[in-house]
C-alpha angles and dihedrals in degrees: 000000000000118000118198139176149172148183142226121192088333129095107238102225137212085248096044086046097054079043104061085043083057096051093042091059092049092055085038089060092052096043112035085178092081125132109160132011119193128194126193107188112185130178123208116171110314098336132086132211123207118195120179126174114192114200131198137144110323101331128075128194125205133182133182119195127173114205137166089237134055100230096044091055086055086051103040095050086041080051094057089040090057094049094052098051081049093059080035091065102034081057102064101034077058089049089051090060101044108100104236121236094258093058087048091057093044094056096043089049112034127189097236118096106234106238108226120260128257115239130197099252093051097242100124107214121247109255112206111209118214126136133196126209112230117198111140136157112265110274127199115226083254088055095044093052092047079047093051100042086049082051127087094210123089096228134043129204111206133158103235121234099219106053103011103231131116103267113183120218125200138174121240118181121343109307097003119096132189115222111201116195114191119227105222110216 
C-alpha cells in the first residue's frame, strides 16, 4: 500500500506523520484491497481541513472533514473512510444473494417438455404447448400496477426489483388488484 501526503500551509511533523501511518493501518486493516491512500492536511486561520482518498480496484473512497485540531480532523475524516468501506462491503455480500436475472428466467422457462396428466375417465387432456419467453426489466409493485392498468390484459408477469423473483400480478375487480410471489424450493 502507498501512502501518500501532503501540506498546505502546515508543517507535516515527525508525530502527524506516525499518525496518518497509524490511521492508514487502521483503514488497512478494514480494507485489505488498498492500494493508495492519499492525505491532503491545510491550515486557514485556526481551522484545519483534512482531505483522504482511499483507492483500490475499481472503487475509490474520499472523505473531507474541517476541525479545529490537527489530529481530529485526521480521525473524524478516518472515521468516514471506515463507514463507507463498511456500506462498501454490506453491498456487495447483498449483491452476492441476490439470484441473478438469468437464474430467474431459468427457472420460469425450463428446458423439459411437461407430459400430459392422467385423468379418471381415461380421456388425457389436450396440452397445448406454447411457450413465451419472459425477460423484462425489474419492475417495483407500484411499476407493475401502472404496467397492468396500460395493458389490456388482465395479469401481468414481472420479475420484482426488490426481491428478484417472478411475482405475478393480476387484476381482480375494477381497481383491485391480487400480487402472487412464488416460493422457490
Amino acid at each position: 500500500m502507498k501512502v501518500t501526503y501532503s501540506g498546505h500551509n502546515i508543517k507535516i511533523t515527525d508525530d502527524i506523520h506516525a499518525y496518518i501511518l497509524k490511521r492508514a493501518d487502521k483503514i488497512g486493516a478494514r480494507f485489505d484491497g488498498m492500494q493508495e491512500l492519499n492525505v491532503v492536511l491545510k491550515s486557514e486561520k485556526h481551522r484545519f481541513d483534512a482531505e483522504m482518498i482511499v483507492t483500490a480496484p475499481r472503487v475509490s473512497f474520499y472523505a473531507k472533514s474541517e476541525t479545529h485540531e490537527v489530529l481530529s480532523a485526521l480521525d473524524t475524516v478516518t472515521d468516514k473512510i471506515i463507514s463507507q468501506i463498511r456500506r462498501y462491503r454490506d453491498r456487495v455480500k447483498d449483491r452476492r444473494n441476490i439470484a441473478p436475472h438469468r437464474e430467474v428466467v431459468a427457472r420460469l422457462n425450463p428446458d423439459e417438455v411437461e407430459t400430459p396428466l392422467e385423468v379418471e375417465g381415461g380421456d388425457t387432456p389436450v396440452v397445448v404447448s406454447a411457450q413465451d419467453k419472459f425477460a423484462s426489466k425489474p419492475l417495483t409493485l407500484a411499476e407493475a400496477t401502472t404496467e397492468l392498468q396500460a395493458s389490456n390484459s388482465g395479469l401481468l408477469l414481472f420479475l420484482n426489483a426488490e426481491t428478484r423473483q417472478v411475482n405475478l400480478l393480476y387484476e381482480m375487480t375494477k381497481g383491485t388488484y391480487g400480487w402472487v410471489e412464488p416460493l422457490f424450493a
